[in-house]
C-alpha positions as CSV (number, residue, x, y, z in Angstrom):
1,X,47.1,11.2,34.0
2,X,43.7,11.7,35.8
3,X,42.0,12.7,32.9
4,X,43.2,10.2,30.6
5,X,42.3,7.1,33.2
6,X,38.8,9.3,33.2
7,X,38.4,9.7,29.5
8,X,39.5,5.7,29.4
9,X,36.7,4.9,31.4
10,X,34.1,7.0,29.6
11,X,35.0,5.2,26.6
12,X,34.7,1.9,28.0
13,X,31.1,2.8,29.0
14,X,30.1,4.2,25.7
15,X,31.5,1.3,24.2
16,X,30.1,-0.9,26.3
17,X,26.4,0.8,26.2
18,X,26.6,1.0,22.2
19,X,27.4,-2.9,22.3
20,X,24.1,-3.5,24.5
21,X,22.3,-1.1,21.9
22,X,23.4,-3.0,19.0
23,X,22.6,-6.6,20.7
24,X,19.0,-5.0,21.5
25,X,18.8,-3.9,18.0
26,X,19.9,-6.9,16.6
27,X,17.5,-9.1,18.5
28,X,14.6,-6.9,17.5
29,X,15.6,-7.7,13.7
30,X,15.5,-11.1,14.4
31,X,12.0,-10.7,16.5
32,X,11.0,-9.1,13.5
33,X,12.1,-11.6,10.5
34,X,10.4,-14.2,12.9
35,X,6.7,-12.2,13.0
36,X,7.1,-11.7,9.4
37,X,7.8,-15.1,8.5
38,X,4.7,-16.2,10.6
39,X,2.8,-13.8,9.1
40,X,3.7,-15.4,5.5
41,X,3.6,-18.9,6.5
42,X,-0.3,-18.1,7.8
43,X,-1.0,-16.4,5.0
44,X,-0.2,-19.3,2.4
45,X,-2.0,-21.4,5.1
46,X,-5.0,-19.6,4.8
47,X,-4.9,-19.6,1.3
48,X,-4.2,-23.4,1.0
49,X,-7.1,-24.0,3.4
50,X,-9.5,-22.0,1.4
51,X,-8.8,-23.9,-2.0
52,X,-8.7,-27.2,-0.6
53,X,-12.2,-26.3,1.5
54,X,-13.7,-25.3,-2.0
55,X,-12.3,-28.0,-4.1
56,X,-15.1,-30.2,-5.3
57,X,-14.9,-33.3,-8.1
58,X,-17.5,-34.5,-10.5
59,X,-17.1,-37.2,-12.4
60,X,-18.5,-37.0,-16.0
61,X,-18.9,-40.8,-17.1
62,X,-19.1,-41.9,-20.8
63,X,-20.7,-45.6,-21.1
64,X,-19.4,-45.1,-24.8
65,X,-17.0,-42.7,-25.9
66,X,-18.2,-40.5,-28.8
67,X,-16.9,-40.7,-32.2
68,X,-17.8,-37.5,-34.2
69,X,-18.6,-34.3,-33.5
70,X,-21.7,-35.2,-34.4
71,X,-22.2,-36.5,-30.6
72,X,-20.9,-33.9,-29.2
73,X,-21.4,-29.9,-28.7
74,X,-21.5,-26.9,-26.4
75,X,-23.4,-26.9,-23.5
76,X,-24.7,-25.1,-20.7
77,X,-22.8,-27.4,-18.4
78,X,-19.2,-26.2,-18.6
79,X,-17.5,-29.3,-16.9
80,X,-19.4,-31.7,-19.7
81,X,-17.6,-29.7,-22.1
82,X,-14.3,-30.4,-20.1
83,X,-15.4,-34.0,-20.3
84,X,-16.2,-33.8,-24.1
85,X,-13.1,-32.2,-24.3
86,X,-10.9,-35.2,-23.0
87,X,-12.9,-37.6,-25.3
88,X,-12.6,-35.5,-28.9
89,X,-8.6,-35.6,-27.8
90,X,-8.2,-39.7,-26.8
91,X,-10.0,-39.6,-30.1
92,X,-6.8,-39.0,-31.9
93,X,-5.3,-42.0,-31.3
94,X,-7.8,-44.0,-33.6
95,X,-8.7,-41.4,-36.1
96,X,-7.1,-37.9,-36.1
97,X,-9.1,-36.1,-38.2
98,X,-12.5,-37.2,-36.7
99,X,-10.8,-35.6,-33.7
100,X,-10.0,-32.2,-34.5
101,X,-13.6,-32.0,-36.4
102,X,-14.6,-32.7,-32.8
103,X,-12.2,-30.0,-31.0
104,X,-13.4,-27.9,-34.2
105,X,-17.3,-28.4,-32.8
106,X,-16.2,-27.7,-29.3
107,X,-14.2,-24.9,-30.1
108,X,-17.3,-22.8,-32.1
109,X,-16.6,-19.5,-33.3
110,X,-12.3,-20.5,-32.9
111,X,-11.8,-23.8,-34.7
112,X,-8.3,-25.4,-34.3
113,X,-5.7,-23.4,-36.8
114,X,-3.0,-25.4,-39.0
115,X,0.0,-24.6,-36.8
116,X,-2.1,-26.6,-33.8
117,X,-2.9,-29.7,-36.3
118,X,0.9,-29.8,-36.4
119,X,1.3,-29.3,-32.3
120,X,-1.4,-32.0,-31.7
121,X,0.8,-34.2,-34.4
122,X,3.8,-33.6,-32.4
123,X,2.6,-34.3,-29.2
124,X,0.5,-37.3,-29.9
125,X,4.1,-39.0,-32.1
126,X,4.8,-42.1,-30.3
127,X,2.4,-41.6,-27.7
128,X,-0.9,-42.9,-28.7
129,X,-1.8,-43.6,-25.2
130,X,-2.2,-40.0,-23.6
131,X,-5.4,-39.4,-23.9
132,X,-6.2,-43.0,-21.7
133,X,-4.4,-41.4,-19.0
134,X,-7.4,-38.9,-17.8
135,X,-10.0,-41.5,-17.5
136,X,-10.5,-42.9,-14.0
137,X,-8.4,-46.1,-13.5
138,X,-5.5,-46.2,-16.6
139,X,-2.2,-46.1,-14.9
140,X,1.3,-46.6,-15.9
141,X,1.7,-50.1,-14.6
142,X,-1.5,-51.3,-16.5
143,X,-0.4,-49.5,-19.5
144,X,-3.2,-46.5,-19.2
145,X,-6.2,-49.4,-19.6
146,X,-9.5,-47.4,-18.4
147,X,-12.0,-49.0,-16.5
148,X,-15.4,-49.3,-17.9
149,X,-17.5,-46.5,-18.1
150,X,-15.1,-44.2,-19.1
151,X,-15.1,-41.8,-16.1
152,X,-13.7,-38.3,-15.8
153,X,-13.0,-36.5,-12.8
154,X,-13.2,-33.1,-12.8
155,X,-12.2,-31.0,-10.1
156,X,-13.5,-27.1,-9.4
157,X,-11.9,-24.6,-6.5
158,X,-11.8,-21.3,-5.4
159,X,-9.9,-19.8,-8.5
160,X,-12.2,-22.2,-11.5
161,X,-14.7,-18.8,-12.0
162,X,-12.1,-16.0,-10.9
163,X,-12.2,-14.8,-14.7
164,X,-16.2,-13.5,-15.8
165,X,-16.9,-15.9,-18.8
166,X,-14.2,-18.1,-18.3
167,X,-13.5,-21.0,-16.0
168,X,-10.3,-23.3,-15.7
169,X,-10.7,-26.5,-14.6
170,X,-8.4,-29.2,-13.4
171,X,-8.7,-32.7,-15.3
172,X,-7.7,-36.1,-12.9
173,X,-4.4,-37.7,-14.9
174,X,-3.2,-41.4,-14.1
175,X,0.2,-40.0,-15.4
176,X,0.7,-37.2,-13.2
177,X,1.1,-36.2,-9.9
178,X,-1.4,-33.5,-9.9
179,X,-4.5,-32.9,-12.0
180,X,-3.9,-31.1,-15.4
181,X,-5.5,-27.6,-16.4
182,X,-7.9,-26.8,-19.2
183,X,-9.7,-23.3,-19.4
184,X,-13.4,-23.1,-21.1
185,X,-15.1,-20.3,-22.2
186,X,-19.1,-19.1,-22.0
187,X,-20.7,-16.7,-25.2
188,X,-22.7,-14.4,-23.1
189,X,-26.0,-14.4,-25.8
190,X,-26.7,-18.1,-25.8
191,X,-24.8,-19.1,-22.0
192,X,-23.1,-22.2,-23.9
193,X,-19.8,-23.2,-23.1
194,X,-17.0,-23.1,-25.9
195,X,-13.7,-25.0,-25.3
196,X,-10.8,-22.0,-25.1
197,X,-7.9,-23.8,-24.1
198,X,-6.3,-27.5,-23.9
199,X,-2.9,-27.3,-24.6
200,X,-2.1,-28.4,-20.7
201,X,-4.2,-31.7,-21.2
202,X,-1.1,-32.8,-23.9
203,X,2.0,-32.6,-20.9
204,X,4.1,-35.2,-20.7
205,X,2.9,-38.1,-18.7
206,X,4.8,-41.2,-17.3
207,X,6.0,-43.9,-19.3
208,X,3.7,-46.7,-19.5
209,X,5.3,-50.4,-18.3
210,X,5.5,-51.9,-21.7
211,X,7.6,-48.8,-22.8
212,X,9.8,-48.7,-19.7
213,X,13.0,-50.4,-19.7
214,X,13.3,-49.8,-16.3
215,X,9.7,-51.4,-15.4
């Protein structure tokens, strides 16, 4: 009877030590998953800190906006080619074609292909107006009216010139919560800047108020 109370007891103990080993394990996980997670939240921190600290904004002002691709070209200046850019696409809503012959002069040695003509159709269908929205001052509640000059902002940060040859800029939009993206591109043997991409300029925007019901 000895020995069982004995062997009773021992039990107990281990029990009880393996329970004190287990707490102390489990409270080093959580110490653990806490330093991790600070680890991750500083990291994204850091990160955020360092694009906001080298985001910068020019604004690229038009006192008339150009009409043909005979105004307009590649440049040494990338972000005037972003800004050319956003003109050669509001001109769509007066005169598609002139348009794409002045996406077509922007674009050099890649000129727009049919299946694009037919996105750029698409996309501008019962939305004339979204082309007004990246120029400083056309909102939804004034029905994406521009001030006068035409201004664009574009923006620049840490990750515009991660790519050789290519940089992606961010374009200001009245319709948007946050800028839009456009990538262009340089040709190494001249150091002119080609429009590569736009597609992200043609998003959906917000309703203006004389198309909202709910205005």
């Amino acid at each position: 009877m000895k020995k069982g109370i004995v062997l009773a007891c021992c039990a107990m103990l281990l029990a009880g030590q393996l329970q004190s080993a287990e707490s102390l394990d489990w409270n080093r996980r959580i110490g653990v998953d806490r330093m991790i997670d600070r680890t991750i939240d500083n990291t994204i921190n850091r990160a955020v800190n360092k694009v906001e600290k080298q985001e910068k904004t020019r604004r690229v002002i038009f006192q008339n906006l150009p009409q043909s691709a005979a105004e307009i070209g590649p440049e040494t200046d990338a972000q005037q080619v972003a800004a050319y850019t956003v003109a050669a696409l509001a001109r769509y809503e007066t005169n598609p074609t002139e348009a794409i012959a002045m996406l077509n002069k922007l674009l050099g040695p890649r000129p727009v292909p049919k299946r694009d003509e037919q996105f750029l159709a698409d996309r501008f269908r019962g939305r004339q107006y979204l082309m007004r929205s990246y120029f400083m001052g056309a909102t939804p509640a004034n029905n994406y009216q521009p001030d006068m000059p035409y201004t664009v902002e574009v923006k620049t940060n840490a990750y515009t010139y991660q790519e050789e040859g290519y940089a992606r800029f961010m374009i200001t939009c009245g319709g948007a919560d946050s800028p839009r993206p456009m990538t262009v591109r340089q040709k190494a043997s001249t150091g002119e800047w080609f429009l590569w991409d736009y597609k992200g300029l043609l998003s959906g925007i917000q309703t203006p108020a004389a198309d909202d019901p709910w205005s």
